[in-house]
C-alpha positions as CSV (number, residue, x, y, z in Angstrom):
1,X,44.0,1.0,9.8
2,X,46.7,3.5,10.1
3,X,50.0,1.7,9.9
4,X,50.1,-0.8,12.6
5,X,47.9,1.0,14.5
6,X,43.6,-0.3,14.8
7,X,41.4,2.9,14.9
8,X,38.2,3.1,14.8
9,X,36.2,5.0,11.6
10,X,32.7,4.8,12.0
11,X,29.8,2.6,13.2
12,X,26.3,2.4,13.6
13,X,24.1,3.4,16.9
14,X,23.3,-0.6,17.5
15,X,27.0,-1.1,17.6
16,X,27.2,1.1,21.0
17,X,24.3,0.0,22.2
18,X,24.9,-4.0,21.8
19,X,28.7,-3.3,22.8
20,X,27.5,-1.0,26.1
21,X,29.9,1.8,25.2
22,X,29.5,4.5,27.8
23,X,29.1,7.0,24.7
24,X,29.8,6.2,20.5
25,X,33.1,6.3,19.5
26,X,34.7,9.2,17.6
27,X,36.7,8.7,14.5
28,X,39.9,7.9,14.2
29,X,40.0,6.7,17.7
30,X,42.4,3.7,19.1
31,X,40.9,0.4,19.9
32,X,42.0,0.9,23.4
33,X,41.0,3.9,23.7
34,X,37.1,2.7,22.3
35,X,36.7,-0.5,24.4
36,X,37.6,0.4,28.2
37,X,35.8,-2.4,29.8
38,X,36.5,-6.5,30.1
39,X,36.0,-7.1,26.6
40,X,38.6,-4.6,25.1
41,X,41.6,-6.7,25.1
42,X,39.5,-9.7,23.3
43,X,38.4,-6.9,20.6
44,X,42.1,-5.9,20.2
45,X,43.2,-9.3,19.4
46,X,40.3,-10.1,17.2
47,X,41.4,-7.2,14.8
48,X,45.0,-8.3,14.8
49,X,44.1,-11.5,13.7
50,X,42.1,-10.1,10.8
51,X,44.8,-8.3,10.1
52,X,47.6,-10.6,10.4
53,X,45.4,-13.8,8.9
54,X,43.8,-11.9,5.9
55,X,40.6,-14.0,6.7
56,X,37.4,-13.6,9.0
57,X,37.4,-14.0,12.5
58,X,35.4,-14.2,15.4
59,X,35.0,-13.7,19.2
60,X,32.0,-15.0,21.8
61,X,31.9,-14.8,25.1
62,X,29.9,-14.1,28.0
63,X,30.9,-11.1,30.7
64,X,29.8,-10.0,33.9
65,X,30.9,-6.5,34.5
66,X,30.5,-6.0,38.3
67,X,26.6,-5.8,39.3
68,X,25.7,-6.0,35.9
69,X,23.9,-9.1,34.9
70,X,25.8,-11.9,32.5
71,X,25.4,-10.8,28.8
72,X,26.5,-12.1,26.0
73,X,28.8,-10.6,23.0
74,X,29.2,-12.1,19.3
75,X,31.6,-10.2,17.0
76,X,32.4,-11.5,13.6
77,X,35.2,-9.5,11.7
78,X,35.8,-9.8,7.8
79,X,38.7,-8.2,6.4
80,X,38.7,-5.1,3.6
81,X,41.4,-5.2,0.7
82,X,42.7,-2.5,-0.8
83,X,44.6,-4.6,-3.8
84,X,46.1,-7.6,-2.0
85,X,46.4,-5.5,1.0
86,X,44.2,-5.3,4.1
87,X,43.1,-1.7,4.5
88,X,40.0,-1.9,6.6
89,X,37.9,-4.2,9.1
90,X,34.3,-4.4,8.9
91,X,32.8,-6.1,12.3
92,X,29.1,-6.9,12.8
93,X,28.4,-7.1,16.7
94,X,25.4,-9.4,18.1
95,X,24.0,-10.1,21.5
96,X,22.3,-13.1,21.7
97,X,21.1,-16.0,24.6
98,X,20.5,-18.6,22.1
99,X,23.7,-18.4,20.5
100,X,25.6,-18.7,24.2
101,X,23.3,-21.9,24.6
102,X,24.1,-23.5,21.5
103,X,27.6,-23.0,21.8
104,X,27.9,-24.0,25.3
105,X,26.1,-27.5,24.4
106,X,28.6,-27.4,21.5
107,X,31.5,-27.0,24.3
108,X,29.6,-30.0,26.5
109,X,30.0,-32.5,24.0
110,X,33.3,-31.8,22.7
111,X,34.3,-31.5,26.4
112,X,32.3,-35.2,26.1
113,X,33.9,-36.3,23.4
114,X,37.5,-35.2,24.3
115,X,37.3,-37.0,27.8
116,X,36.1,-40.3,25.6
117,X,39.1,-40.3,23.3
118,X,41.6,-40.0,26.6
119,X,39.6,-43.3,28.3
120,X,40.0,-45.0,25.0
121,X,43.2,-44.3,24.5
122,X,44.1,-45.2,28.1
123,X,42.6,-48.6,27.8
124,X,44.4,-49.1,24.5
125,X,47.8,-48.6,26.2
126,X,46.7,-50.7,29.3
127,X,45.7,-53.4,26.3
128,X,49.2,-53.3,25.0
129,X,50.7,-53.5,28.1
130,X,48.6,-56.4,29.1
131,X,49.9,-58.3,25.5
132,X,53.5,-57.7,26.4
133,X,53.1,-59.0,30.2
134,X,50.6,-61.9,29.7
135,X,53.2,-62.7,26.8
136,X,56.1,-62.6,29.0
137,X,54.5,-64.7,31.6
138,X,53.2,-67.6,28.8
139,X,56.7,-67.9,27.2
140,X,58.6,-69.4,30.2
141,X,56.1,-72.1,31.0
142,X,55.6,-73.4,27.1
143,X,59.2,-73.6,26.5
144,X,59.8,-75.7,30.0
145,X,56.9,-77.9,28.9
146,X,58.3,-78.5,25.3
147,X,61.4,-79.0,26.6
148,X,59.8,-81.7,29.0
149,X,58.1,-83.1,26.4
150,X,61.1,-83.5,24.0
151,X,63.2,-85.0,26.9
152,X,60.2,-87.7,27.3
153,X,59.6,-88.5,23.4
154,X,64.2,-89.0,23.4
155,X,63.5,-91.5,26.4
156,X,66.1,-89.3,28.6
157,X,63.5,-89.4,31.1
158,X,63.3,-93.0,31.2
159,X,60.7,-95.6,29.3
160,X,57.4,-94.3,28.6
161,X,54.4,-97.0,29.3
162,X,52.8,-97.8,26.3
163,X,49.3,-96.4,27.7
164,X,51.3,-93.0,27.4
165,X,52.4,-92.5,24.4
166,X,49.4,-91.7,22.5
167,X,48.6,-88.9,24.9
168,X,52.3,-87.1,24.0
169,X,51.4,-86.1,20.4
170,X,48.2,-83.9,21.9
171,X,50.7,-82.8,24.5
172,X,52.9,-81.5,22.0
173,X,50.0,-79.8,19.9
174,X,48.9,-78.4,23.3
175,X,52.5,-76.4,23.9
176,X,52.4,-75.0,20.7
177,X,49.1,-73.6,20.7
178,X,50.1,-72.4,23.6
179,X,53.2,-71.0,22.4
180,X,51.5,-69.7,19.5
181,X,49.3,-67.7,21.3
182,X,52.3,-66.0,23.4
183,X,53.5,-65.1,19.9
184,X,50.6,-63.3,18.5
185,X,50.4,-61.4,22.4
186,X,54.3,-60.2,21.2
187,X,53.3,-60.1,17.5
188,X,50.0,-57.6,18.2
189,X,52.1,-55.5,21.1
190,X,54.8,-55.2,18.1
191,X,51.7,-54.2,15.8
192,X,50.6,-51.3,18.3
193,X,54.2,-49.8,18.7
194,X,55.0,-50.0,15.2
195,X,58.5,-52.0,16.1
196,X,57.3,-55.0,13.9
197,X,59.9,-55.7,10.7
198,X,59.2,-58.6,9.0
199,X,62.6,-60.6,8.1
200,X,62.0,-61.9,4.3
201,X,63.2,-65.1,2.6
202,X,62.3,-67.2,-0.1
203,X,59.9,-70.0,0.8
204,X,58.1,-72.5,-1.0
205,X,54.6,-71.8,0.4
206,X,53.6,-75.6,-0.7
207,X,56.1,-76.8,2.1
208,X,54.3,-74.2,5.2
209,X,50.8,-75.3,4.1
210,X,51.7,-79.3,4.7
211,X,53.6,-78.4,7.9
212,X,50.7,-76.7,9.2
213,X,48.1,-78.9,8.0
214,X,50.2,-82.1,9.7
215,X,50.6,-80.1,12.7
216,X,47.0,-79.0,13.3
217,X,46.0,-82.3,12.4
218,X,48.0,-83.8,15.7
219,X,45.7,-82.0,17.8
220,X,42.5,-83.0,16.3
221,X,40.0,-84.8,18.6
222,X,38.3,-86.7,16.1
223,X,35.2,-84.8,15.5
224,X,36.9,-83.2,12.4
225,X,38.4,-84.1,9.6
226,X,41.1,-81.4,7.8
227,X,42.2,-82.1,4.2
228,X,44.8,-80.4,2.2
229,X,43.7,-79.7,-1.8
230,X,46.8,-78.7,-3.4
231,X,46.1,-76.8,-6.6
232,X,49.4,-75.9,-7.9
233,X,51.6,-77.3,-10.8
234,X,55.0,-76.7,-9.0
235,X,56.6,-75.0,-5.8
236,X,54.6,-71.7,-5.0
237,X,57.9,-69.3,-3.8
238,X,57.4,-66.3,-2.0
239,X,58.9,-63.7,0.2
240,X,57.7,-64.0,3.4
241,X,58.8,-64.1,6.7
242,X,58.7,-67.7,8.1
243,X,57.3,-66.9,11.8
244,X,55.2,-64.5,11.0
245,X,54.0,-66.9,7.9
246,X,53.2,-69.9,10.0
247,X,51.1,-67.4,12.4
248,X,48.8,-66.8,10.0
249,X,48.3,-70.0,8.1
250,X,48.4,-71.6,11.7
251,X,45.4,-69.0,13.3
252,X,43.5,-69.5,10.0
253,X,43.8,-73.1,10.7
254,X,42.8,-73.2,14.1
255,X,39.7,-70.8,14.1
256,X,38.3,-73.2,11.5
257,X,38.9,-76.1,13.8
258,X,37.7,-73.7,16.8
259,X,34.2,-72.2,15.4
260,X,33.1,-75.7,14.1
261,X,33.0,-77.0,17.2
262,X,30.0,-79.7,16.6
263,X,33.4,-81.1,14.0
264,X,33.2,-81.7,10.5
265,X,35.6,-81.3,7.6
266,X,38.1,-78.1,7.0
267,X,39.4,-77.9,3.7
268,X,43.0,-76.1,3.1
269,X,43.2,-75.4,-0.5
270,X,46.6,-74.1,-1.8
271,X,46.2,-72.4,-5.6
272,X,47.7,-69.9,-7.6
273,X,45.7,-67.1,-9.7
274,X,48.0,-64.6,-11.5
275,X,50.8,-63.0,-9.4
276,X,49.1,-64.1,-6.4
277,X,49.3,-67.4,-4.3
278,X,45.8,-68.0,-2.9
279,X,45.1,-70.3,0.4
280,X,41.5,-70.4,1.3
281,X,40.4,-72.3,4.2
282,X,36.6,-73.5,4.4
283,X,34.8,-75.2,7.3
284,X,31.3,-76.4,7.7
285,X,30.9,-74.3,11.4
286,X,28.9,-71.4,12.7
287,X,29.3,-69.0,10.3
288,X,29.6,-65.5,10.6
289,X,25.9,-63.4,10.6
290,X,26.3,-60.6,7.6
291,X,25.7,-57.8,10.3
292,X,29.2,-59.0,11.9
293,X,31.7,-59.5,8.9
294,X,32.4,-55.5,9.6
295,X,34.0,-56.3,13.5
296,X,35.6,-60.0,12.3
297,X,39.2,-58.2,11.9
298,X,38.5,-56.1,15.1
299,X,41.6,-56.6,17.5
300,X,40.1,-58.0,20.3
301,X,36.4,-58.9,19.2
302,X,34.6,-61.9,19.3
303,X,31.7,-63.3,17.4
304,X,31.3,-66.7,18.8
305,X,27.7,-67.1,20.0
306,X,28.9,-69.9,21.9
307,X,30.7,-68.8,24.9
308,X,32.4,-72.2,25.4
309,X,35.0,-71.9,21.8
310,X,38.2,-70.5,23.5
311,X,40.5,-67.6,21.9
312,X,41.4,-63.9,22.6
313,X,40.0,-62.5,20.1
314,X,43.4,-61.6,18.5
315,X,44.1,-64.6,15.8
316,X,41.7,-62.8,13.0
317,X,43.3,-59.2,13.3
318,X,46.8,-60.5,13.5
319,X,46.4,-62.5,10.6
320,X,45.1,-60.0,8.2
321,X,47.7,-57.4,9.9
322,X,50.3,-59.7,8.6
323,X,49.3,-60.5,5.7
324,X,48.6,-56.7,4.6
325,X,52.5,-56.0,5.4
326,X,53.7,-59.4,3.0
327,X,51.2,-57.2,0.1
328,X,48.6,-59.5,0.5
329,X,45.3,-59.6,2.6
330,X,42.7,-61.8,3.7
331,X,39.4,-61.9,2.8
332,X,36.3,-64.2,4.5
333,X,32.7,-65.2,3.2
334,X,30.4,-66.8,5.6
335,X,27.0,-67.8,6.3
336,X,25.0,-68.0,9.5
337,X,24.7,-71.9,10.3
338,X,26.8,-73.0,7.4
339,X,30.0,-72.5,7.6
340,X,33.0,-69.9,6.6
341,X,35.6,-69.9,4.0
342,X,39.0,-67.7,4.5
343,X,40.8,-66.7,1.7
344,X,44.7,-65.3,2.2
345,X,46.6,-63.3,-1.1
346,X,50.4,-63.1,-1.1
347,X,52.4,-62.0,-4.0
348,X,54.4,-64.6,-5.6
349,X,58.3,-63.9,-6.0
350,X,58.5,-62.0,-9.3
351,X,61.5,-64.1,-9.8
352,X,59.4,-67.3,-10.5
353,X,56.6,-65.7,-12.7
């Protein structure tokens, strides 16, 4: 190189040959003055890059030069130093078809690939939009039909036969699974938008358990049985954020209920190991087959072989979403046939330990 300026110094026969120069270059000749043809401004910039960058660099391409037939150019460049400064360019040039296939197959498939990512990420942002509207649409009618439903236990609506009032307690659990499913449509739309801040507070964890347990335990149609096993000495306090709390106790709840669907018992079991509060819930269900338990947490996904057990598919990846931003998590073990046990961590408040 002389200053700024890219001559060239010397090169081989097969250089002028593979490059089609209309005669071998001379020494000490510009770049532009050596490459006259299509290819001379890609050459130019190659060189400045290897002179700019410090490191090797390469150009391919095919050219068609007026009637002559497509051929194809390879040029890898690898920098000279003299000290810590590049003095000199060395540049091997190749012609070869099977390095234009290669790299246009290479091209195909990240063309492919690239057009993939964009439908999936479309579909993802129709997803989220869906959570936000289907939410929006949900949350109107469950609070008319609590509100209807409180009015009727008062009496404001007038007596209530006897017959009736047996029916109002499923009625009730019916809202709010209802309800609770328009919050985890909000809570996963917050998820994907990263707006969701969890409002912390001091809770007795002992008190959510039995409030969930009683709760899911209006709604049950007799075919199971759910029992709360309380393991601790004293009141479990955390920080946690009460909504987002009774979320996931209540979805952890429910898919036990929902995925033993022949009934059976579902055991909530409230303990404490260390600096962690545990709640592990185990049914006698389905189970889970080992090649799932990678897609249980999977927004969206659905293991049920039985198409008949309702959910969105949302309950499981909320759960453990939540949890992760309390510092805990959720971890499951399950067998095919015989059942699944859920286990949620949350740091107890350092202030009690």
């Amino acid at each position: 190189m002389d200053g700024d300026r890219i001559v060239f110094l010397a090169g081989n026969p097969e250089f002028t040959r593979v490059l089609r120069l209309t005669r071998p270059p001379e020494e000490g000749q510009s770049l532009s003055d050596v490459f006259t043809r299509a290819e001379g401004d890609a050459v130019q910039g190659l060189f400045e890059r290897v002179r700019d960058r410090a490191e090797p660099q390469s150009v391919f391409a095919p050219v068609t030069l007026g009637p002559e037939p497509q051929r194809i150019w390879n040029i890898d460049a690898y920098p000279v130093f003299t000290g810590r400064r590049v003095t000199h360019i060395m540049a091997l040039a190749q012609q070869s078809q099977e390095k234009l296939d290669v790299r246009q197959r290479q091209q195909h498939e990240a063309d492919r690939l690239r057009e993939k990512a964009d439908q999936l990420a479309e579909l993802e942002k129709a997803k989220s939009e869906f959570l936000r509207m289907a939410s929006h649409e949900l949350r109107g009618p469950a609070a008319m039909l609590g509100g209807y439903l409180s009015m009727m236990e008062e009496g404001a609506l007038g007596a209530i036969p006897d017959r009736l009032r047996p029916v109002l307690p499923l009625l009730r659990a019916k809202a709010a699974q209802i309800n609770m499913l328009a919050n985890e449509m909000v809570e996963a739309a917050r998820l994907e938008d990263r707006r969701l801040q969890l409002k912390r507070k001091r809770i007795d964890l002992r008190q959510v358990i039995r409030r969930s347990v009683k709760s899911a335990a209006t709604g049950l149609n007799g075919k199971h049985s759910l029992r709360l096993d309380e393991r601790a000495d004293g009141p479990v306090v955390i920080q946690a954020d009460m909504m987002r709390l009774d979320i996931i106790i209540g979805n952890l709840i429910d898919n036990a209920i929902k995925y033993s669907p022949a009934g059976g018992d579902v055991t909530v079991q409230l303990s404490t190991a260390g600096q962690l509060a545990l709640v592990s819930v185990r049914d006698v269900g389905i189970g889970i087959a080992a090649e799932d338990m990678d897609r249980l947490f999977i927004r969206f996904n659905r293991l049920a072989p039985q198409t008949d057990v309702p959910g969105t598919g949302l309950g499981l990846y909320l759960a453990r979403e939540l949890a992760r931003l309390h510092g805990g998590d959720i971890v499951a073990v399950s067998k095919l046939g015989e059942g699944s046990e859920f286990t949620l961590s949350l740091p107890l408040d350092s202030r009690t330990t």
